[in-house]
C-alpha positions, 0 to 999 in steps of 0.5 A: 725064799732061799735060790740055789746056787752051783759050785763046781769045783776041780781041775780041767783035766777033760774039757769034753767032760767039763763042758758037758758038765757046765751045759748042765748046770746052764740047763739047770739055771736056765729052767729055773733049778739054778740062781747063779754058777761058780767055777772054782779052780787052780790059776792056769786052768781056765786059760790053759784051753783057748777061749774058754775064758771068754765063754764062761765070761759070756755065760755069766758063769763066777770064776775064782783061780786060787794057787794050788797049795803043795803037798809040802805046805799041806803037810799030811799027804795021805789028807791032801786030796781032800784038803785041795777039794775043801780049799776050793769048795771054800772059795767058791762058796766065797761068790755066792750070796749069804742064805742060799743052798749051794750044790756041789758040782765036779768039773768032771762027769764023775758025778 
């Protein structure tokens, strides 16, 4: 039987909206709904905000730090939103085992 896996994806540009996204996700994993968390982001991101580093550590949550591609290096930038959010969905999805269903998470309550 397939589990589910989240990916949460995005900067960390409101920490109040982020942890309240993340208590989601732990709620929904600790009722079952949820194997595993991903939190995919830009290097810099996580320890920009003292000690969140080490909850997420402490929440069994996977943290993936990618270096954010330029505007330059993306070439069109009218597409560089999306090819940013791709990049890291991408290798979020990376961390999760093979055969799982994966729900894609913002880091932001802008669901």
């Amino acid at each position: 039987m397939r589990t589910n896996w989240a990916v949460m994806c995005g900067s960390l540009r409101s920490i109040i909206e982020f942890k309240l996204s993340l208590a989601r996700l732990c709620d929904m994993r600790g009722r079952g709904m949820l194997e595993g968390i991903v939190f995919s982001t830009w290097k810099g991101e996580v320890d920009a905000f003292p000690g969140l580093r080490k909850t997420l550590t402490g929440l069994d949550i996977c943290v993936v730090e990618s270096v954010c591609p330029t505007k330059e290096q993306v070439g069109q930038r009218e597409t560089y939103s999306i090819v940013v959010q791709k990049e890291q969905l991408f290798r979020g999805c990376l961390c999760v085992p093979e055969d799982v269903f994966i729900l894609k998470f913002l880091s932001s309550l802008r669901q």
